[in-house]
C-alpha positions, -999 to +999 in steps of 0.1 A: +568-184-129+563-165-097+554-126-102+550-098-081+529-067-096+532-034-080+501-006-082+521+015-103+512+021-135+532+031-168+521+047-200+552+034-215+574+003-201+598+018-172+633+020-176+653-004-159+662+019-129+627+027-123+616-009-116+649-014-095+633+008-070+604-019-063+609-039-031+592-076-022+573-058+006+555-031-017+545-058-040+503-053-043+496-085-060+519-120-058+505-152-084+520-176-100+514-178-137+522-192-173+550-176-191+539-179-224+533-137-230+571-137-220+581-162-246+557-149-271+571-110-264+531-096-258+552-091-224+583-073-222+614-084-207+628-050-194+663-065-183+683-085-164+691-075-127+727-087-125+728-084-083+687-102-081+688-121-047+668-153-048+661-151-013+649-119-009+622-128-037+616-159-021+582-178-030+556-168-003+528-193+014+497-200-007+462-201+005+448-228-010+408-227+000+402-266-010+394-283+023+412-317+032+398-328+063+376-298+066+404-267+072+418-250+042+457-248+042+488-228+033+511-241+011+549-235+005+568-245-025+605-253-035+620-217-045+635-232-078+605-254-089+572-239-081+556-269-094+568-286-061+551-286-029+571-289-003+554-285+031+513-279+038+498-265+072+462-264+081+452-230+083+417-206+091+397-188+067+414-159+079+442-162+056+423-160+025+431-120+019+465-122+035+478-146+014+480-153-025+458-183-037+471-212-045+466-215-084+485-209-117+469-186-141+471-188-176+490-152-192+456-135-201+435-149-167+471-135-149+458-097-172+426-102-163+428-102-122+458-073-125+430-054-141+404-063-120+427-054-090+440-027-103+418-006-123+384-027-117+362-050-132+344-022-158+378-020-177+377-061-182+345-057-198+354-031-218+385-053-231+358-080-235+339-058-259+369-045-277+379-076-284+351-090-300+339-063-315+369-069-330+367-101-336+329-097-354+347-070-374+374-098-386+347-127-397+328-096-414+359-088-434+369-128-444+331-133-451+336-104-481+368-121-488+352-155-493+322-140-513+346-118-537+368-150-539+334-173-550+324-146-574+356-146-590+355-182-595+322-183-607+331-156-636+361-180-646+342-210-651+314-192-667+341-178-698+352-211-704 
């Protein structure tokens, strides 16, 4: 799935007039990533954009950094099926900050660089945290499970 991420940010998800304001050009960030978070709803689908023209979203050249022959290259890709390269040019290292690298992120490595990029690399580690202190806070919580659950058992077999 190809995505373009705008520096705007929304306490609450935008109304669908709101994000029909946003135009290719403004786009901050541009990556191709894994639309599981879509299927699984952790991302929102605001809407459909009945008048969306293909061509104006059009996939843009990747930089991919991986050297064949020595030069790194720019890569484009069929507009229906990103997973299709269609043309590669050899390009300088110049293009590594104007273009978007050539990879597909997973849906939480895709949340990770928007934060990064966005807000900075002190609220990933702070997610990081959260989430597992969280996660400690879980296994401490089935751990007391497991020992009330034993001790329960224990009192059965001993009353028979």
């Amino acid at each position: 799935m190809l995505c373009f991420f705008f520096p705007t940010l929304y306490p609450n998800i935008p109304e669908k007039s709101e994000i029909r304001k946003f135009e290719r050009p403004n786009a901050a960030y541009v990556m191709k990533c894994f639309d599981t978070y879509l299927l699984s709803c952790r991302w929102p689908i605001v809407g459909y954009q009945d008048d969306w023209e293909c061509k104006v979203w059009d996939a843009p050249k990747f930089y991919s950094p991986y050297k064949l022959h020595g030069t790194p290259w720019l890569i484009s890709y069929d507009q229906i099926d990103l997973s299709r390269q269609i043309a590669m040019e050899p390009c300088t290292t110049d293009y590594e900050n104007l273009a978007p690298r050539d990879f597909t992120a997973g849906a939480r490595a895709a949340e990770i660089q928007l934060t990064i990029r966005f807000l900075g690399r002190e609220f990933v580690r702070a997610d990081r945290e959260g989430s597992y202190n969280e996660a400690l806070e879980l296994e401490k919580r089935q751990k007391k499970r497991a020992l009330k659950q034993a001790a329960r058992e224990s009192k059965k077999t001993t009353r028979h």
